[in-house]
ZAMARGU-4260 file (C-alpha; in steps of 0.2 Angstrom, whole numbers, plus 5000, padded with zeros to 4 digits):
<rodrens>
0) 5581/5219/5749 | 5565/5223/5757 | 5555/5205/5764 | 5540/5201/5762 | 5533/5206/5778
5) 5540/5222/5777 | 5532/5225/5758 | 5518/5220/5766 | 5516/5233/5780 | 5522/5248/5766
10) 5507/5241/5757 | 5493/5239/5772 | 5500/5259/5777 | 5499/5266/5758 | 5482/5260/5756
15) 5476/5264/5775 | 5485/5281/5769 | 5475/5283/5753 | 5458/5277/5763 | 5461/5288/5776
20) 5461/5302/5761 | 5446/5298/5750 | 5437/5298/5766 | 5446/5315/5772 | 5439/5322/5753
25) 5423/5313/5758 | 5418/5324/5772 | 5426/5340/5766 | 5415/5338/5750 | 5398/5335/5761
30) 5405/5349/5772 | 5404/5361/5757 | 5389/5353/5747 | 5380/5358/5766 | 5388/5377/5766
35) 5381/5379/5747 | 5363/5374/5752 | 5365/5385/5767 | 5372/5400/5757 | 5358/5396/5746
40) 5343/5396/5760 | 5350/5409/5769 | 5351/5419/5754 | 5331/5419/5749 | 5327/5418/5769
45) 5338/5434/5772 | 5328/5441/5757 | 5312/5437/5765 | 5306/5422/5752 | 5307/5409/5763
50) 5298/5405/5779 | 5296/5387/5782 | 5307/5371/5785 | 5321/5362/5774 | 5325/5342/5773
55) 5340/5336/5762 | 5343/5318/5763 | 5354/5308/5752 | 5359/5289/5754 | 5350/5286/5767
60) 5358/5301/5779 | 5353/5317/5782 | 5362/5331/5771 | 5354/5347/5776 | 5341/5351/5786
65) 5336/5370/5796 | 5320/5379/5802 | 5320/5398/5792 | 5309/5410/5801 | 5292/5411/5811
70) 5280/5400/5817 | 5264/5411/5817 | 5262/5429/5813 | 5263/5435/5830 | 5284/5434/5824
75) 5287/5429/5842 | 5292/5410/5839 | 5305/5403/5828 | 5300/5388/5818 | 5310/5373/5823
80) 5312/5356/5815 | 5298/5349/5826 | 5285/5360/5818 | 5270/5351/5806 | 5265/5363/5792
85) 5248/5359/5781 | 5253/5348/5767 | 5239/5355/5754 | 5235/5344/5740 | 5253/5332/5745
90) 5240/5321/5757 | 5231/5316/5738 | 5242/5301/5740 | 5236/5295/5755 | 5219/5289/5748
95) 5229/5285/5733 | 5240/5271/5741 | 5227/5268/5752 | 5215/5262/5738 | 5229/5253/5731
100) 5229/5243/5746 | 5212/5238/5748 | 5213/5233/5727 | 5231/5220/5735 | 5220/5215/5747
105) 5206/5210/5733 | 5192/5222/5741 | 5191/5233/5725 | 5195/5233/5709 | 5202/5247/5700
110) 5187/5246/5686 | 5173/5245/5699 | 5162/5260/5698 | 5158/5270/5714 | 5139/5268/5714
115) 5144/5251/5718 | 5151/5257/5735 | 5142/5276/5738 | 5125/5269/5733 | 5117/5286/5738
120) 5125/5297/5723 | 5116/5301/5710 | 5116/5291/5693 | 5131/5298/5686 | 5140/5288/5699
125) 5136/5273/5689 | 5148/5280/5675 | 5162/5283/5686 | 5175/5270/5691 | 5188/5270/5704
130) 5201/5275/5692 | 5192/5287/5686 | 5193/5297/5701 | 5213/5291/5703 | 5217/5302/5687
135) 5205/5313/5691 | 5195/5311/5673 | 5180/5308/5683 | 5170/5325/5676 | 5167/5332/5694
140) 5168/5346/5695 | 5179/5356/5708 | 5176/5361/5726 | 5168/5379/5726 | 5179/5384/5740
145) 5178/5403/5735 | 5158/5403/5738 | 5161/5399/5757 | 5175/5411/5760 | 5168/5425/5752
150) 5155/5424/5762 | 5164/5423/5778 | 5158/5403/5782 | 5164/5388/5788 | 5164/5373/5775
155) 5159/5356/5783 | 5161/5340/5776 | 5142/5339/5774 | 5145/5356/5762 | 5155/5345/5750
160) 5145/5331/5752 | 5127/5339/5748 | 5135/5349/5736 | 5143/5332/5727 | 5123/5327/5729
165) 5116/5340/5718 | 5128/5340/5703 | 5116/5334/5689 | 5127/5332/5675 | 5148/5330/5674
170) 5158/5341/5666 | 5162/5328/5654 | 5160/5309/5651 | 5170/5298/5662 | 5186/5293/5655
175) 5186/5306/5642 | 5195/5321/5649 | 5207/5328/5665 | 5201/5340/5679 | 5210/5343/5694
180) 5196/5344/5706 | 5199/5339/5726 | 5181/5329/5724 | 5189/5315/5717 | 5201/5312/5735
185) 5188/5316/5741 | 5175/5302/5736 | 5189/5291/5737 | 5189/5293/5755 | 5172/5290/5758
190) 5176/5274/5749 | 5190/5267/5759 | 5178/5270/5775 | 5164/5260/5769 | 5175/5245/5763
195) 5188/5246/5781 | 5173/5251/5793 | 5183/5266/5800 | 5184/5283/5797 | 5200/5288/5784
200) 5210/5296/5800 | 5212/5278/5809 | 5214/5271/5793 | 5230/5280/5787 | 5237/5277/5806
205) 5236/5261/5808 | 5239/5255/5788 | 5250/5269/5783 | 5259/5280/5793 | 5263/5270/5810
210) 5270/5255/5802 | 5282/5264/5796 | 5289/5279/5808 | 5277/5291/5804 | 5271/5297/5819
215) 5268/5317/5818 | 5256/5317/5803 | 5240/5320/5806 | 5222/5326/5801 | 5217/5341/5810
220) 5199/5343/5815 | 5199/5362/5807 | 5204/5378/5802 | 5208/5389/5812 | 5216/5376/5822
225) 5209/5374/5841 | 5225/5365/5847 | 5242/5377/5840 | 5254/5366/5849 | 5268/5364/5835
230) 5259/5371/5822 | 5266/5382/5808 | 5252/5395/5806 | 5250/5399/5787 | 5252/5418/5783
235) 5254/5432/5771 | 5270/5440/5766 | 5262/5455/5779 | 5261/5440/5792 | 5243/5442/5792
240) 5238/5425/5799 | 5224/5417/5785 | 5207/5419/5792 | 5196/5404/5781 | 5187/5393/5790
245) 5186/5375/5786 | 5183/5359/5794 | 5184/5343/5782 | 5193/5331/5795 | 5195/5320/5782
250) 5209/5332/5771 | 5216/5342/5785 | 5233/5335/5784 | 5249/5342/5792 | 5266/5335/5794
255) 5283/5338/5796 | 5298/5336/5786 | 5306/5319/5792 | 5286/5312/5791 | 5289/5314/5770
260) 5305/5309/5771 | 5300/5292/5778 | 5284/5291/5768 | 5292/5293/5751 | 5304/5280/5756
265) 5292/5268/5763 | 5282/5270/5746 | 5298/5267/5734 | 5306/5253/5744 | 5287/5244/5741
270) 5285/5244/5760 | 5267/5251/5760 | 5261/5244/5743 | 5269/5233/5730 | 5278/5240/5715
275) 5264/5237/5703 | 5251/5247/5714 | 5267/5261/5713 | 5268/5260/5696 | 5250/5261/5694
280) 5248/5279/5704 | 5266/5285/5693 | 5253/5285/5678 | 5243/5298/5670 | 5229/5299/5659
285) 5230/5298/5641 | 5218/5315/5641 | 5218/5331/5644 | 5232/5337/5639 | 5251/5342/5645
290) 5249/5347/5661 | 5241/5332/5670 | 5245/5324/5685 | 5246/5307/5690 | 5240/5300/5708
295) 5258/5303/5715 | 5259/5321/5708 | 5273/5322/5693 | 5283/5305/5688 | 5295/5301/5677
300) 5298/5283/5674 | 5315/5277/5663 | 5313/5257/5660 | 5298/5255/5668 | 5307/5260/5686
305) 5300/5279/5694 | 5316/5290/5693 | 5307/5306/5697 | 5294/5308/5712 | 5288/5326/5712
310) 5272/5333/5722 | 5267/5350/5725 | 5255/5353/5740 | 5247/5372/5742 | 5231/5381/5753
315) 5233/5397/5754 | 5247/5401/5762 | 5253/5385/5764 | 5265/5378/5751 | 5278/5364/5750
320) 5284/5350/5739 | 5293/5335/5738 | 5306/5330/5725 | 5311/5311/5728 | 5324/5302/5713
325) 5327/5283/5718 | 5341/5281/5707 | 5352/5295/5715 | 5343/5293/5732 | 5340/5309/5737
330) 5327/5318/5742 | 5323/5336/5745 | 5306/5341/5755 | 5301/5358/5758 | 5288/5368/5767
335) 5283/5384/5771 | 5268/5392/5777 | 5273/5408/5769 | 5270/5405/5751 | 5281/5415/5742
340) 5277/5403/5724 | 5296/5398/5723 | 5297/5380/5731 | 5302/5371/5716 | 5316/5385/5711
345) 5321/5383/5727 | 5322/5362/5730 | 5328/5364/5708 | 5344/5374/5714 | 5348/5362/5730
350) 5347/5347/5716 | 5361/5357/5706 | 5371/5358/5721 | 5371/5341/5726 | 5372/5335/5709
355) 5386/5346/5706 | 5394/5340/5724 | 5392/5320/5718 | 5403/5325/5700 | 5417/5331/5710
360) 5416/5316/5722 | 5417/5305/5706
</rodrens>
């Protein structure tokens, strides 16, 4: 007859036995999820459609993460993790959250139209409210980028500014249709400066990105860059290095992988801004159409809660995206300064995989 104490140490060694298993499958299950995702990468890199940097992180840990190809067109450096690529129109949500800020902190309001804070536009901007130029159903028109590069000029942010001085009529009434134009961030901006008395870089430093971890995002003072340190240099599938000039200090953004990673996390835990102003910028307008955009790119929303975060950034040839589900906790953050146009094929098929990877877990 087998005593107690003796059932009791069988027991205590079956089940350190079966835990000693599960977590055996456990890391040989991540251990495969990761080879798939690198087959996968490796595959379209090998191909010469990827060139860029890769960020896989699920429950908190880091699941994948590499460095494919060249940091400039010279092909005489690799790209490592380190490097900071231009996020395109991904740094939208900066003003975004940064507006939604000032509204928590009762220094604007949402329905407040911009005449009442950029006094000097012209009458239209007594029609146009903040939220308008959050859903981007302001009527402004867009940036006429293509008139400065064609003529071989750089475009200041005193361009945009005179040119946004001259529009005479919208292209539409306030409220009553979608256009996607980069004047919207834009005059956001210039908003957030004249309520916080500092220029929109030290702004997002201090109230956005530092609080938080994010310490290698920044605005670069131009294009082409005078300081190269780090920087992927965007270029053609010829690695001819883009030759546009711009210098807008105000949108210049460029980042690295882990910076998103800790953004997107900051913004869906509610450490940045409160889960109303979140669910505010998951929200599109009610015009204009099937594809429009809400302030934080493409959300879908299950019960009120975002379950879908997904933001596409592109200028020239930079590109990259972020797809970020809270429920599954996993988020997958591209970019490349090769566009190749297959980013969200790309992050879509590591989503397979790691979805696929948590059913056999289960």
């Amino acid at each position: 007859m087998v005593s107690n104490k003796t059932a009791a140490l069988l027991v205590s060694l079956f089940l350190v036995s079966i835990m000693g298993y599960a977590q055996k499958h456990i890391e040989n299950s991540t251990s495969q999820t990761q080879q798939k995702i690198d087959t996968l990468v490796q595959g379209y890199y090998t191909k010469g459609e990827l060139n860029g940097n890769i960020l896989v992180m699920k429950d908190g840990k880091m699941l994948y993460k590499n460095a494919l190809g060249y940091a400039d067109g010279s092909k005489q450096t690799k790209l490592t993790e380190d490097f900071k690529f231009g996020i395109g129109s991904i740094y939208k949500e900066f003003p975004a959250v940064a507006i939604m800020q000032l509204q928590e902190a009762d220094k604007i309001q949402l329905d407040d139209t911009i005449q009442q804070y950029l006094p000097d536009l012209p009458n239209w901007s007594k029609e146009i409210t903040i939220k308008n130029l959050l859903q981007y159903t302001s009527g402004l028109p867009k940036i006429n980028f293509r008139k400065y590069f064609s003529e071989n000029k750089t475009i200041y942010e005193s361009d945009v500014l005179q040119d946004i001085q001259h529009i005479e009529t919208l292209e539409f009434s306030p409220g009553t249709d979608y256009l996607y134009s980069n004047n919207n961030p834009f005059l956001l901006i210039k908003i957030i400066e004249k309520v916080s008395g500092t220029t929109f870089n030290d702004y997002v430093q201090e109230y956005l990105f530092k609080p938080h971890g994010i310490h290698n995002t920044i605005i670069k003072n131009q294009y082409p860059y005078t300081d190269t340190t780090l920087m992927a240099i965007p270029m053609n599938t010829d690695f001819e290095e883009d030759q546009y000039k711009i210098n807008i200090p105000t949108v210049l953004f460029s980042s690295t992988t882990e910076d998103l990673y800790h953004w997107v996390k900051a913004l869906h835990s509610y450490a940045i801004i409160n889960e109303s102003s979140v669910s505010i910028l998951s929200e599109t307008a009610t015009v204009g159409g099937s594809n429009v955009q809400a302030p934080l790119g493409n959300c879908v929303t299950i019960n009120n809660k975002i379950s879908e975060h997904i933001q596409h950034g592109s200028s020239v040839n930079y590109e990259g995206v972020i797809q970020h589900f809270p429920k599954e906790d996993l988020s997958i953050i591209l970019l490349t300064n090769q566009k190749h146009q297959n980013v969200f094929e790309i992050a879509e098929k590591i989503k397979g995989i790691v979805e696929a990877s948590v059913v056999q877990k289960e």
